[in-house]
DOPA-73009 format. One record per atom (N, C-alpha, C, O): residue number from 1; residue in three letters; x, y, z; atom name. Coordinates in Angstrom, 1 decimal. Example, Ala and Ser with C-alpha at 12.3 -4.5 7.8 and 13.67 -1.06 7.14 Angstrom:
2
PT seq type      X      Y      Z atom
PT   1  Ala   13.2   -5.7    7.8    N
PT   1  Ala   12.3   -4.5    7.8   CA
PT   1  Ala   13.2   -3.3    7.8    C
PT   1  Ala   14.2   -3.3    8.5    O
PT   2  Ser   12.8   -2.2    7.1    N
PT   2  Ser   13.7   -1.1    7.1   CA
PT   2  Ser   12.9    0.0    7.9    C
PT   2  Ser   13.4    1.1    8.0    O
This chain:
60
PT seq type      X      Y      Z atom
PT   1  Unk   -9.9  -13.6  -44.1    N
PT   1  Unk   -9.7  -13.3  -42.7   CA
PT   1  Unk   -8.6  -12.3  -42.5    C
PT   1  Unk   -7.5  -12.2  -43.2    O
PT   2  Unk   -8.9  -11.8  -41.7    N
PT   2  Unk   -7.9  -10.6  -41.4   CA
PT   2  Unk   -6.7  -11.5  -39.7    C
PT   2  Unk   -7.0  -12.3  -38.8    O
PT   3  Unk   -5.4  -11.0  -40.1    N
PT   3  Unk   -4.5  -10.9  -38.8   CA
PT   3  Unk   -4.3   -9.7  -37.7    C
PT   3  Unk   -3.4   -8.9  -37.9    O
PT   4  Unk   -5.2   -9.8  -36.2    N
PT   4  Unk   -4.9   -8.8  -35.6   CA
PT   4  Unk   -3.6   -8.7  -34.9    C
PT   4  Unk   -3.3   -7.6  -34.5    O
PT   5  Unk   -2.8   -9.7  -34.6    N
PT   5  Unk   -1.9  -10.1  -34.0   CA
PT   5  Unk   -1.0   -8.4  -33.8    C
PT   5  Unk   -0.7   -8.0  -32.6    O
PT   6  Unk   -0.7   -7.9  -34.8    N
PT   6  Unk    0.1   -6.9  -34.4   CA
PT   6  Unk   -0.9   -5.8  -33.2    C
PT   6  Unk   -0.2   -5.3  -32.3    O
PT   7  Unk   -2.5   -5.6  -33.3    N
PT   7  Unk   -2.9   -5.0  -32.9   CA
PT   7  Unk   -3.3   -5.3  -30.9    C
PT   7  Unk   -3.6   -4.5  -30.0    O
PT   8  Unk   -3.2   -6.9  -30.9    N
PT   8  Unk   -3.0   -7.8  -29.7   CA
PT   8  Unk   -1.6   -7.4  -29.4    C
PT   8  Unk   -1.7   -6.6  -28.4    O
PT   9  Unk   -0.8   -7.5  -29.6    N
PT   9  Unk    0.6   -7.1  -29.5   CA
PT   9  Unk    0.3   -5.5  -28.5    C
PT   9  Unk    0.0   -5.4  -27.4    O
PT  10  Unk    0.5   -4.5  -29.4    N
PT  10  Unk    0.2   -3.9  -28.8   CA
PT  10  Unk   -0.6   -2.9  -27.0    C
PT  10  Unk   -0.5   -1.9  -26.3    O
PT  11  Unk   -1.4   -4.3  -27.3    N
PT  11  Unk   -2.5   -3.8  -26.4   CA
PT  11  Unk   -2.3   -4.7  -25.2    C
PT  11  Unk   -2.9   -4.6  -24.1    O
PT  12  Unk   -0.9   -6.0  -25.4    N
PT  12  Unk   -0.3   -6.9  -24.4   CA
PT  12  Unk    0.6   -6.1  -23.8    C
PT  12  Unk    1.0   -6.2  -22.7    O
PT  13  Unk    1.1   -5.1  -24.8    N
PT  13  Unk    2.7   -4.5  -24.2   CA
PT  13  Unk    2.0   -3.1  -23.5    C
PT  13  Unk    2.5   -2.7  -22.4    O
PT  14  Unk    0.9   -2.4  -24.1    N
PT  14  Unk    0.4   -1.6  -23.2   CA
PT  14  Unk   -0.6   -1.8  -21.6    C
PT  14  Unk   -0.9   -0.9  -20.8    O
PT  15  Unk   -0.9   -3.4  -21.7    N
PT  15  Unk   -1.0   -3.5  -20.5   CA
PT  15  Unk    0.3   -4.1  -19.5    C
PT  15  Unk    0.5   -3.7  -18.3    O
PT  16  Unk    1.1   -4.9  -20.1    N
PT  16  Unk    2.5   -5.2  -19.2   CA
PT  16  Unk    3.0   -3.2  -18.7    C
PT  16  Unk    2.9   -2.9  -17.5    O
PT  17  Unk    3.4   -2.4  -19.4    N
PT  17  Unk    3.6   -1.1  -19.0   CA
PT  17  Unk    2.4   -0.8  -17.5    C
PT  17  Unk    2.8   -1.0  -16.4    O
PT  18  Unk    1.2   -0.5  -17.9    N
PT  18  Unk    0.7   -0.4  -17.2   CA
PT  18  Unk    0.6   -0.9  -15.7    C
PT  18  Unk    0.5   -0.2  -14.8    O
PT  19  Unk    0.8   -2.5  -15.6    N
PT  19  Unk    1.3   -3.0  -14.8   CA
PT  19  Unk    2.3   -2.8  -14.2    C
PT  19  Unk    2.2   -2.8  -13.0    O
PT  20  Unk    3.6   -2.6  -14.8    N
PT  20  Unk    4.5   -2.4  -13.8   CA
PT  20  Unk    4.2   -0.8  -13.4    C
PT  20  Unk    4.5   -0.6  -12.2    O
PT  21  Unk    3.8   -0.1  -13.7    N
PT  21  Unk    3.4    1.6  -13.1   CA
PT  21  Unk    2.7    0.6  -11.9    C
PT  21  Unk    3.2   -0.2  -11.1    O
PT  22  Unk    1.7    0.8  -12.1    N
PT  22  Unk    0.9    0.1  -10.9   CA
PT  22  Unk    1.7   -0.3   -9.6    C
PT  22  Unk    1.6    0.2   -8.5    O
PT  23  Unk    2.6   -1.4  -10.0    N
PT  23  Unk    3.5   -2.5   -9.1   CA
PT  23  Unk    4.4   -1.3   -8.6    C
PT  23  Unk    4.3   -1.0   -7.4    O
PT  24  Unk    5.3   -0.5   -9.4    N
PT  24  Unk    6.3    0.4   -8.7   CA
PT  24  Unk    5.4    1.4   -7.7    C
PT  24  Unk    5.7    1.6   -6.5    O
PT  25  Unk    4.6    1.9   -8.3    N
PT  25  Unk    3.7    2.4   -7.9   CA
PT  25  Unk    3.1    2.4   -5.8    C
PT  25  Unk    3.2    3.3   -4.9    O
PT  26  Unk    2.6    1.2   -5.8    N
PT  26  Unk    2.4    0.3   -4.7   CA
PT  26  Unk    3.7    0.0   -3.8    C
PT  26  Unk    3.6    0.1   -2.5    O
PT  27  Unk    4.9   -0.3   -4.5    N
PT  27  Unk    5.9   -0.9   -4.1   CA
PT  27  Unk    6.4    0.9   -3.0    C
PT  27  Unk    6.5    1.2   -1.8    O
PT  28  Unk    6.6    1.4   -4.2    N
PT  28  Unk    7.3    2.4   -3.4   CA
PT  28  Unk    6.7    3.9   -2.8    C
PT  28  Unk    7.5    4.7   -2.2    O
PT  29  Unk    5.2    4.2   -3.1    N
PT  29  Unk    4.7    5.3   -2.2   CA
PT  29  Unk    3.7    4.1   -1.7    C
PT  29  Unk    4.4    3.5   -1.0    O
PT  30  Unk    2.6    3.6   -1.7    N
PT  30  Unk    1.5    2.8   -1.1   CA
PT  30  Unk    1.9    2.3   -0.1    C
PT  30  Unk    1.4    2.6    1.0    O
PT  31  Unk    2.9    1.3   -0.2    N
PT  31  Unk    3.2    0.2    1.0   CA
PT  31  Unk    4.2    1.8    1.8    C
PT  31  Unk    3.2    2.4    2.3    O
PT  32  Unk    4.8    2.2    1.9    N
PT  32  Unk    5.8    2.7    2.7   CA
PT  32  Unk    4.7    3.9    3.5    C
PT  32  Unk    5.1    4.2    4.6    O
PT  33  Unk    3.4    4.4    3.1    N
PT  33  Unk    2.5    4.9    3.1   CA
PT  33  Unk    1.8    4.6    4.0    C
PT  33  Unk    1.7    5.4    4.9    O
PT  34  Unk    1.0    3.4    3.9    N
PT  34  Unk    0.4    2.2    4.5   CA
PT  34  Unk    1.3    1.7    5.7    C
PT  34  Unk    0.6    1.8    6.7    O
PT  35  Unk    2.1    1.3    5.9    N
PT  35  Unk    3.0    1.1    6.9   CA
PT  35  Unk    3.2    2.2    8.0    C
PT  35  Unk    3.0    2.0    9.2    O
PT  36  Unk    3.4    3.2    7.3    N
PT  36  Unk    3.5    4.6    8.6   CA
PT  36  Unk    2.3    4.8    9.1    C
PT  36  Unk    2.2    5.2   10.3    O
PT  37  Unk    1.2    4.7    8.1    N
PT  37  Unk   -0.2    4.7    9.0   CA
PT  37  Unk   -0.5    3.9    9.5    C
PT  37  Unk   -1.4    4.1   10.4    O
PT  38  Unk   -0.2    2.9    9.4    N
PT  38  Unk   -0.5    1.8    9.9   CA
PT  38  Unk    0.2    1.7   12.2    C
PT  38  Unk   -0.4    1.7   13.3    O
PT  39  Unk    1.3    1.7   11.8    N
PT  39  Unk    2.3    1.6   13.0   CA
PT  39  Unk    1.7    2.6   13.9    C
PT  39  Unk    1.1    2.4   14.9    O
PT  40  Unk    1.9    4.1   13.1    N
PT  40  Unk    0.9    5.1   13.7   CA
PT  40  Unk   -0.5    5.3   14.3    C
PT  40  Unk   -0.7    5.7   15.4    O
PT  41  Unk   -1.1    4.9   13.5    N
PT  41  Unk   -2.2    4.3   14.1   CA
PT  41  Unk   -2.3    3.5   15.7    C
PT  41  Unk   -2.9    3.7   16.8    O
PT  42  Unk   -1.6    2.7   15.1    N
PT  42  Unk   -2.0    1.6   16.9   CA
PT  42  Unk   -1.0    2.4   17.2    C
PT  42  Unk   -1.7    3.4   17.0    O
PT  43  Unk    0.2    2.9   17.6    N
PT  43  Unk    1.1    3.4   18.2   CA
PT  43  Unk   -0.1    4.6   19.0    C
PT  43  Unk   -0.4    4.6   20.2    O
PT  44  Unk   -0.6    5.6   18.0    N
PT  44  Unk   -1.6    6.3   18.6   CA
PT  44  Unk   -2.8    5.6   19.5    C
PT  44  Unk   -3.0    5.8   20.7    O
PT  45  Unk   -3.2    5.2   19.1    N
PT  45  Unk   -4.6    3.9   20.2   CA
PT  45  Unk   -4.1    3.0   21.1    C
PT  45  Unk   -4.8    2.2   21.7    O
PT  46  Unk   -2.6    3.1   21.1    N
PT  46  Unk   -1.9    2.4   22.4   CA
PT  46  Unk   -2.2    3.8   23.7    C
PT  46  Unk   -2.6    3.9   24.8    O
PT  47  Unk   -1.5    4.6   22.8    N
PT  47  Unk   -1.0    6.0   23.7   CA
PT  47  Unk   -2.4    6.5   24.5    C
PT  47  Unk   -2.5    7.0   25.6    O
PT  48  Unk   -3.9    6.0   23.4    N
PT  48  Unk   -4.8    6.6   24.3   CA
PT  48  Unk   -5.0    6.4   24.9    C
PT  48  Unk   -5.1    7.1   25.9    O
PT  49  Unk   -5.6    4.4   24.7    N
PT  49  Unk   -5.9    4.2   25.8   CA
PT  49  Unk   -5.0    3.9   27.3    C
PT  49  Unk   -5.3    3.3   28.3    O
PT  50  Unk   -3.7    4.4   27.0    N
PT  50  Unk   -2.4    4.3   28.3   CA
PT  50  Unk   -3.5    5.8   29.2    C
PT  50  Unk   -3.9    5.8   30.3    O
PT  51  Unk   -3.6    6.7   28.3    N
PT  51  Unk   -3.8    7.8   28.7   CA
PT  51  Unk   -5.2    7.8   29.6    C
PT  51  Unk   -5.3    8.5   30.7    O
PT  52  Unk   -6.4    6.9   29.0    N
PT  52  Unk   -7.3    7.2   29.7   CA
PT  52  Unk   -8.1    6.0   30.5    C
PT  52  Unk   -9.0    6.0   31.3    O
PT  53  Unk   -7.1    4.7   30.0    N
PT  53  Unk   -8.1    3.6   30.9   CA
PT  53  Unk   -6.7    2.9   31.4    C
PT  53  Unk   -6.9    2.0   32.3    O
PT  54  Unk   -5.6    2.9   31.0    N
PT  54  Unk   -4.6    1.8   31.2   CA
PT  54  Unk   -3.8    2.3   32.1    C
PT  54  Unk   -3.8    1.7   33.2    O
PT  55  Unk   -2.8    3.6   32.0    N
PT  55  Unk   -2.1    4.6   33.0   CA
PT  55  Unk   -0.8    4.1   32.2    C
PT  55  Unk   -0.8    3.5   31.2    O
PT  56  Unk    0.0    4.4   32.9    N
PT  56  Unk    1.5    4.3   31.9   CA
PT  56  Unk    2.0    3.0   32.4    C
PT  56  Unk    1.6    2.8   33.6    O
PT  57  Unk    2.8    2.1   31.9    N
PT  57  Unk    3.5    1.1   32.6   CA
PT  57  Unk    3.9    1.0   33.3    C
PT  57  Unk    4.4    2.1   33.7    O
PT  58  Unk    4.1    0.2   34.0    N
PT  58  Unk    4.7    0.1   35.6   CA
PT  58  Unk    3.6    1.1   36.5    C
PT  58  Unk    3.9    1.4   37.6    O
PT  59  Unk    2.7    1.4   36.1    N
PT  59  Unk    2.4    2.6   37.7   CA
PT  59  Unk    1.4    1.9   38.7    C
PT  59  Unk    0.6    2.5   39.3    O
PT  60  Unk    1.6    0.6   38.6    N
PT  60  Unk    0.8   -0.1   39.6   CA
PT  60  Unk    1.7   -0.8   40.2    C
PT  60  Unk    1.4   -1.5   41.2    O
């Protein structure tokens, strides 16, 4: 029988790397990304419908 263990090794530490790419990844362009479009988004689809069915606050 043969020992792959060193070749498992490997292929554990090149997926933990990969992982954290991924996680930094997400952490610091994705979510900060996602968040501004997000806010923007409804921020924009508040503004429309103020604009075309709601009117601005207070104007009633």
């Amino acid at each position: 029988m043969s020992n792959n263990t060193g070749n498992q090794d490997a292929t554990t530490e090149s997926t933990a790397g990969s992982e954290w790419r991924m996680f930094l990844f997400i952490i610091i362009l994705l979510g900060p990304i996602l968040a501004v479009a997000i806010v923007g988004g409804y921020g924009f689809f508040i503004w429309m419908m103020q604009l075309f069915f709601w009117g601005p606050p207070g104007h009633g």
